[in-house]
Legacy VTK file of the C-alpha trace (Angstrom):
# vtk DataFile Version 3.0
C-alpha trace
ASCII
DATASET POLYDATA
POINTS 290 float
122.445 21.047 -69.234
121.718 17.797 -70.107
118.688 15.784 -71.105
118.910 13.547 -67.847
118.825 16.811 -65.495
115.828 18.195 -67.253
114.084 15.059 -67.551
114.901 15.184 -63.952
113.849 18.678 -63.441
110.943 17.992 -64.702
109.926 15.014 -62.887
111.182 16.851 -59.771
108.545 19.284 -60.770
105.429 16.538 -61.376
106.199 15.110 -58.327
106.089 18.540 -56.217
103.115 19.608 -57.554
101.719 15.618 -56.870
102.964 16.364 -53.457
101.267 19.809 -53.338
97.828 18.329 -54.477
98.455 15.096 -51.618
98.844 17.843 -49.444
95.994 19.849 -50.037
93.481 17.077 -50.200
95.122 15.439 -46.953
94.534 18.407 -45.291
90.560 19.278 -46.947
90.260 15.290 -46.064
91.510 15.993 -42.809
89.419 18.810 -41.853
86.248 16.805 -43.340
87.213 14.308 -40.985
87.155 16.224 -38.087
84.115 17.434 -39.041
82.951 13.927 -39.675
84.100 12.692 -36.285
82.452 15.902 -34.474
79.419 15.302 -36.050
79.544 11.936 -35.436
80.210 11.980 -31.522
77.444 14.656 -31.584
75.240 11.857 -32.756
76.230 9.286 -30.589
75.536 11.481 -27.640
72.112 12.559 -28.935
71.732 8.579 -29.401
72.512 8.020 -26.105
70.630 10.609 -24.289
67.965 8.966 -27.147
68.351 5.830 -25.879
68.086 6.559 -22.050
65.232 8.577 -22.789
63.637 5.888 -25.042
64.850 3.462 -21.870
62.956 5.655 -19.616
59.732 5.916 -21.386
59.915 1.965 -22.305
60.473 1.703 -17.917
57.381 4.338 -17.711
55.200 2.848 -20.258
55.694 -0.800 -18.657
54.687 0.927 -15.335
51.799 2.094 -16.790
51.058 -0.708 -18.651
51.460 -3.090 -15.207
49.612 -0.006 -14.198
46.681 -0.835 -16.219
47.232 -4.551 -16.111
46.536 -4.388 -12.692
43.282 -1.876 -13.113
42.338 -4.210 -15.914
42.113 -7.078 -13.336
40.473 -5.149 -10.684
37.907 -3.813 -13.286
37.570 -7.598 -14.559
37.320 -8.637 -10.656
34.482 -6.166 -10.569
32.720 -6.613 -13.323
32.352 -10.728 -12.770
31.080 -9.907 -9.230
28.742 -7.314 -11.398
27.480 -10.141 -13.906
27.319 -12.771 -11.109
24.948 -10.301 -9.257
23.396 -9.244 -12.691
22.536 -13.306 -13.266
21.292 -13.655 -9.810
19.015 -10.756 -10.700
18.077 -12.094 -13.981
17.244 -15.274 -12.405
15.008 -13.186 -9.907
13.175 -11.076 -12.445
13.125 -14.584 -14.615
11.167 -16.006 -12.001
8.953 -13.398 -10.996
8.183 -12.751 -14.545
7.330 -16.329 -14.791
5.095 -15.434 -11.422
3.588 -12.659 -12.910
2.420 -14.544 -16.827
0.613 -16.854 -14.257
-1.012 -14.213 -12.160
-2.108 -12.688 -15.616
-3.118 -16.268 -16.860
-5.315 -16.548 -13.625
-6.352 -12.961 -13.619
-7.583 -13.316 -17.506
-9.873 -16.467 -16.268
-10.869 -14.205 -13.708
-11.900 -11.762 -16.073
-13.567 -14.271 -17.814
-15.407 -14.868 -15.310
-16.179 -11.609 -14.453
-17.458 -11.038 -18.020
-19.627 -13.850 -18.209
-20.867 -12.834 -14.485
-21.743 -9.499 -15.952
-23.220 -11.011 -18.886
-25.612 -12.877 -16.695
-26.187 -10.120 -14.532
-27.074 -8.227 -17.536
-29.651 -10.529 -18.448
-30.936 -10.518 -15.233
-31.126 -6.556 -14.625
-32.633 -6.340 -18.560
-35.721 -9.195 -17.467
-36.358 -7.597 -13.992
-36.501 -4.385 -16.315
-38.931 -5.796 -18.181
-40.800 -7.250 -15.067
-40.819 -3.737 -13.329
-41.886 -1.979 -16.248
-44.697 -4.829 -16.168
-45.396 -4.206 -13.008
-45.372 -0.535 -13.242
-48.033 -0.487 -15.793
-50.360 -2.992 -14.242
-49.719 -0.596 -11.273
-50.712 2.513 -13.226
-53.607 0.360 -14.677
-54.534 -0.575 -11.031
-54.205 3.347 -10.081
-56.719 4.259 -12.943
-59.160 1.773 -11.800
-59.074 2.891 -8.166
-59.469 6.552 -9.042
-62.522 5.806 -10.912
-63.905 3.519 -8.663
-63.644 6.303 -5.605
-64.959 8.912 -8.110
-68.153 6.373 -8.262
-67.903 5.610 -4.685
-67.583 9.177 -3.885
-70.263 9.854 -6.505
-72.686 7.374 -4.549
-72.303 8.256 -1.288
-73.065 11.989 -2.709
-75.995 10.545 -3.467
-76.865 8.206 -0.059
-76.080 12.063 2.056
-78.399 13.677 -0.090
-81.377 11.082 0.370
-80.691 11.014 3.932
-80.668 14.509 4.125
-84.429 14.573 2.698
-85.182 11.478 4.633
-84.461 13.610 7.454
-86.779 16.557 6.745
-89.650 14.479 5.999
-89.275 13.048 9.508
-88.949 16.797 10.727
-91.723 17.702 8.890
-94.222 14.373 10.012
-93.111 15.246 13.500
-94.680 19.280 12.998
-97.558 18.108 11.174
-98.178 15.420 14.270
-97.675 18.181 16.403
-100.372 20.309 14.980
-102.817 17.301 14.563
-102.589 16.527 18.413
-103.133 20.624 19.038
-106.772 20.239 17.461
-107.204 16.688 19.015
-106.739 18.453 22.628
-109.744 20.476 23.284
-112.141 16.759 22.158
-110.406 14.869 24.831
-108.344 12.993 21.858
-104.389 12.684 21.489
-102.275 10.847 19.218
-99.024 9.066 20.294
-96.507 10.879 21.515
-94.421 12.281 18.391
-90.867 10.954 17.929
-88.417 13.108 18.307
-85.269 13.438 16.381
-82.560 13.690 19.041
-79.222 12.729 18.883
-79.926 9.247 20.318
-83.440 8.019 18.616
-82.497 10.460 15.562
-81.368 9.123 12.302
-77.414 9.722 11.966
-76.967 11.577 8.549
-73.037 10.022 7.848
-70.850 13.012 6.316
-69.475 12.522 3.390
-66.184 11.359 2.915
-63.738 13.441 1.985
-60.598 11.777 0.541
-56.837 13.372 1.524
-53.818 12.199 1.342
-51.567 11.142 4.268
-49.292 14.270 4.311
-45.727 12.934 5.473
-42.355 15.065 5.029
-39.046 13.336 4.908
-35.233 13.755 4.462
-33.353 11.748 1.780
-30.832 10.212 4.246
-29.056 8.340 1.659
-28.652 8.399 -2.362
-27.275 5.263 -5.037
-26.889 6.788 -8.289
-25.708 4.102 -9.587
-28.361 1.941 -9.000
-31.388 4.424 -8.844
-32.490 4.192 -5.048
-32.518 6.387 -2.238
-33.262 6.131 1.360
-35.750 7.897 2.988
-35.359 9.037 7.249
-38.638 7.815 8.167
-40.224 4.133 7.843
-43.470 2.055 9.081
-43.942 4.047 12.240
-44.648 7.296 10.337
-46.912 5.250 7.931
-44.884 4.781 5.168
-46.348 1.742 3.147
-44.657 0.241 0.340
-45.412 1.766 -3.052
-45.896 5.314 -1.536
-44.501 7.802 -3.739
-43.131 10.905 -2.545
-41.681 14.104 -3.971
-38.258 15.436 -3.950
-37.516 18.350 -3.882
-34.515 20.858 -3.359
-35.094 24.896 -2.958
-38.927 24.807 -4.127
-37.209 23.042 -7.293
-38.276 19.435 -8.117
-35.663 16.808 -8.208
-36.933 13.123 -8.703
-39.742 10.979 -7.265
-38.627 7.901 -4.869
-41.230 5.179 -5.261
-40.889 3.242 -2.366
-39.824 -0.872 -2.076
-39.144 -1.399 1.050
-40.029 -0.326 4.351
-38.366 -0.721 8.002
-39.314 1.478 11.522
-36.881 4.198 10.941
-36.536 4.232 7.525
-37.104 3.025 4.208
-36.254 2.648 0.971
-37.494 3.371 -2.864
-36.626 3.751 -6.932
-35.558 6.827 -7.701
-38.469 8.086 -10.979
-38.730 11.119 -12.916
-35.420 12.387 -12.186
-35.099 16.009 -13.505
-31.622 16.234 -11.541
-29.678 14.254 -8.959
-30.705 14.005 -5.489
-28.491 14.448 -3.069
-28.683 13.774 0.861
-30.345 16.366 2.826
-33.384 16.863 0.271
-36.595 17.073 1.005
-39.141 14.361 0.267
-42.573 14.760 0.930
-45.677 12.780 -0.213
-47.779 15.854 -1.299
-46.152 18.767 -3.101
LINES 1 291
290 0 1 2 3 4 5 6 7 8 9 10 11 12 13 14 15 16 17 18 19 20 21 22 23 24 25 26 27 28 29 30 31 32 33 34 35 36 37 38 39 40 41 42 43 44 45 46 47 48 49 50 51 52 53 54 55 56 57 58 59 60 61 62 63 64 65 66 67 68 69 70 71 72 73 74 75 76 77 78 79 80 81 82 83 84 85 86 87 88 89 90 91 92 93 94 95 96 97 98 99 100 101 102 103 104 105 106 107 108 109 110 111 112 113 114 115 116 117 118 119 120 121 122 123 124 125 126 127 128 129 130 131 132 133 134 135 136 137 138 139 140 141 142 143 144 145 146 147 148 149 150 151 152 153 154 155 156 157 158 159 160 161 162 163 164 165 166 167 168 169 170 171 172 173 174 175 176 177 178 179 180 181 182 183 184 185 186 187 188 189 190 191 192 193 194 195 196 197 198 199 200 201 202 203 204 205 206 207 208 209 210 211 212 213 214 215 216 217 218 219 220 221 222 223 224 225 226 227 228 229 230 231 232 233 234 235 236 237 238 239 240 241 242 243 244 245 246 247 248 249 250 251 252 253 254 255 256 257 258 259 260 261 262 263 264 265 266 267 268 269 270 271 272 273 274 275 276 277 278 279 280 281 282 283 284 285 286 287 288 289
């Protein structure tokens, strides 16, 4: 054999096993390939059913977003009618607030006023204090003096019953001695004037003596004025009542207060309520001795 055929030979050989190894890797490339492609359409369908799926959500999601648009609008509608009525109100309450800071100016002068009224009402009710309790104890001085001056008078007149009262006898007893002197005058023929008698019309009157009471009235309290210590009284000037009477109050045999009366009318009158233990109430009894 010669060189040429087994260089041939040889070559031959390179070349088959070349071929073998084209072969082989066509056929690995081949199957990769349709592997490749498979996996490849696969894709391209699950892009597609992607994309119409991402098309249908992008169609749904501008619906909802027009959707929205529109409730945005209506909300926006709403809530400009909402802050045009909100204004309008805050206009309103702007003015009546304004309304109200005057009333409150005007009702802080009246107060004020009301203050410095009370002030001088104060004043007022603190001097006619003073002048009552003034008056009360030149009353009580006036009392004192009267009581001693009807002890005195009482006293005297004591005295004037019991003079008259021997004044009296010695007249009885002139009369019975004249009496007895005309007896022995008789049998001479002699008489002496006739002797006075003491009879209820020529007699001397022997005035009793006084004996001072007091006017015994009973009363209702028909009204009552805490607040300013005074009371009315159911019966006035045609029962007797005189101003500065003072009668008793009383409520269950317990005393309550004294009413000092002020001032007087037919039917009723009316007094200062003193020496008030506890507050009367209409309905009590009042009565000018206890």
């Amino acid at each position: 054999m010669s060189t040429l055929t087994k260089v041939l030979i040889v070559l031959l050989t390179v070349f088959s096993i070349f071929l073998c190894g084209i072969v082989v890797t066509y056929v690995a490339n081949a199957d990769n390939q349709k592997k490749i492609a498979q996996d490849a359409t696969r894709d391209l369908r699950a892009a597609r059913t992607a994309r119409e799926a991402a098309q249908n959500d992008l169609a749904a999601a501008k619906e909802q977003a027009d959707q929205m648009r529109r409730d945005l609008e209506a909300q926006m509608n709403q809530l400009t009618v909402t802050i045009t009525d909100l204004q309008a109100k805050l206009e309103s309450v702007q003015r009546e607030n304004t309304q109200m800071s005057q009333r409150v100016r005007d009702m802080g002068a009246s107060v004020q006023q009301a203050n410095e009224l009370q002030a001088s009402q104060m004043q007022q009710a603190q001097a006619a204090q003073q002048q009552v309790a003034a008056l009360e104890a030149e009353r009580t001085r006036l009392e004192k003096e009267l009581a001693e001056t009807d002890q005195t008078l009482m006293e005297k007149m004591a005295i004037v019953a019991q003079l008259e009262e021997k004044t009296r006898q010695l007249i009885e007893a002139n009369q019975e001695l004249e009496m007895r002197f005309n007896q022995y005058l008789r049998p001479s023929g002699m008489t002496t004037a006739a002797p006075a008698t003491v009879t209820a019309q020529t007699g001397i009157a022997v005035p009793a003596a006084p004996v001072a009471r007091d006017i015994g009235l009973n009363a209702r309290v028909s009204a009552v004025d805490i607040k300013n210590a005074l009371a009315e009284l159911s019966i006035g000037s045609a029962a007797g009542v005189r101003p500065d009477m003072r009668f008793h109050v009383t409520r269950d045999q317990q005393f309550v207060c004294d009413i000092r009366i002020l001032d007087v009318g037919p039917d009723q009158s009316v007094g200062i309520l003193e020496k008030i233990q506890v507050a009367p109430r209409v309905g009590d009894v009042a009565a000018t001795n206890l």
